[in-house]
C-alpha positions in Angstrom: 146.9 151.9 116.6 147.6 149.7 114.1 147.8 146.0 114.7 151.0 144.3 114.1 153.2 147.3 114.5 155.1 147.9 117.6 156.1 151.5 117.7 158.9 152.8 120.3 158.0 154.3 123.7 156.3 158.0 123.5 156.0 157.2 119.7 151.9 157.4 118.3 150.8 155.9 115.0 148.8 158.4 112.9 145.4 157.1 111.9 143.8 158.6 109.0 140.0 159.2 109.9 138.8 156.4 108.3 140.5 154.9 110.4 139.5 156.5 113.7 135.9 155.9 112.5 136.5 152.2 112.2 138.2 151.9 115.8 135.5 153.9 117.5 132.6 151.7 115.5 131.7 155.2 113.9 129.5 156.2 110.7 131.7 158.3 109.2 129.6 158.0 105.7 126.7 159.5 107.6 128.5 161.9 109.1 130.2 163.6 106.2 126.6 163.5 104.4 125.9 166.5 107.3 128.6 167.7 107.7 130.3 167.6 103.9 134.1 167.8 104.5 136.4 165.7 106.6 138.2 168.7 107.7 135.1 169.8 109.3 134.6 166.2 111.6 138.2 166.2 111.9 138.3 169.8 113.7 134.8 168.8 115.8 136.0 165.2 117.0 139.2 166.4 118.0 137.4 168.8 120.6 135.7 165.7 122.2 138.5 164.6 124.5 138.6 167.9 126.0 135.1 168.2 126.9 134.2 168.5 130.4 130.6 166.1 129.7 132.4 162.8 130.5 134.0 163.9 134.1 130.8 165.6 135.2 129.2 162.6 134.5 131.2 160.6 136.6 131.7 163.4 139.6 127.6 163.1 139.0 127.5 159.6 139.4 129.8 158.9 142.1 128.2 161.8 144.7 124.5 159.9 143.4 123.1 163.0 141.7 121.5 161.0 139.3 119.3 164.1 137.6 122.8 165.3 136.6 124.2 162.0 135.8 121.5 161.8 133.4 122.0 165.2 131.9 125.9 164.4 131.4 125.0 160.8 129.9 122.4 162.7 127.6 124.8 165.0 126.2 127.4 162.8 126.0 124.8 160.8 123.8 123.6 163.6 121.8 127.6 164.6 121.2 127.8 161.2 120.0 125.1 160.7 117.4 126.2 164.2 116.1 130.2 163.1 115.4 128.6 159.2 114.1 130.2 157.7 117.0 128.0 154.8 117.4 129.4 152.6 119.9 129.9 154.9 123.1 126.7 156.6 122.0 124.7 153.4 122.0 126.3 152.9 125.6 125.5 156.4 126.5 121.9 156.1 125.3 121.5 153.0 127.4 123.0 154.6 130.7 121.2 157.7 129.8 117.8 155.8 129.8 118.9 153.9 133.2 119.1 157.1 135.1 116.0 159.0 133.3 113.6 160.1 135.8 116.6 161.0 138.5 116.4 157.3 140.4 117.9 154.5 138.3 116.3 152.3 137.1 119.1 149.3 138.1 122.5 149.9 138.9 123.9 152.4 136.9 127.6 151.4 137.5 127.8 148.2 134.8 126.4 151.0 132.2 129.2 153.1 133.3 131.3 151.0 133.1 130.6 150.0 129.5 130.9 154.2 128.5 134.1 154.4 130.0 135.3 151.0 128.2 133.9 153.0 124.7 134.9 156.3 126.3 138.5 155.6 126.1 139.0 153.9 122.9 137.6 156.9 121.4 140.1 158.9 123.3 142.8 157.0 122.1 142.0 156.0 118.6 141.2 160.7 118.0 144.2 161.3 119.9 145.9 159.0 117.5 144.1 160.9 114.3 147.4 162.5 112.0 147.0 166.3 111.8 
């Protein structure tokens, strides 16, 4: 949202995707260089928030399955560098290389918490994006 502007209850303020990108900490330069038209990024990043990685990664992490936890964080990674979200895929690279190997390699809750802190914010800030 934008700072400074108190909107009424159940009321969102539309970011433009520059916008987004500068909330989330994003590349958006590098990412229309791939894939060409904000349209395009618009359509893909607006699918993140209802993909399943980020729950199976933390259903992975709290029953300890930490091979899977590590699969989730990867992808979540991977989704990340793809849509030039930086931030929560710097977090999710960092988590992701805690838990490679299937035993971590400290406590992996700190991490998590730091991808859910990024996690959100993204959430938020795309949910916010005008249509």
């Amino acid at each position: 949202m934008r700072k400074g502007r108190l909107l009424p209850v159940g009321v969102r303020n539309e970011m433009k995707l520059e916008e987004c990108y500068l909330t989330l900490g994003g590349d958006l330069e590098e990412v229309l260089e791939r894939l060409k038209k904000e349209e395009r990024i618009r359509r893909l990043i607006k699918k993140m928030p209802e993909d399943a990685t980020m729950q199976q990664l933390r259903e992975a992490l709290e029953g300890k399955d930490y091979e899977e936890a590590f699969r989730y964080a990867h992808n979540l990674k991977g989704m990340c560098a793809n849509l030039g979200l930086v931030n929560l895929g710097r977090a999710a690279g960092v988590l992701t290389e805690c838990l490679r190997g299937g035993v971590p390699r400290e406590n992996p809750q700190p991490m998590m918490l730091e991808v859910e802190r990024y996690y959100n914010v993204a959430v938020e800030a795309i949910k916010s994006l005008e249509p």
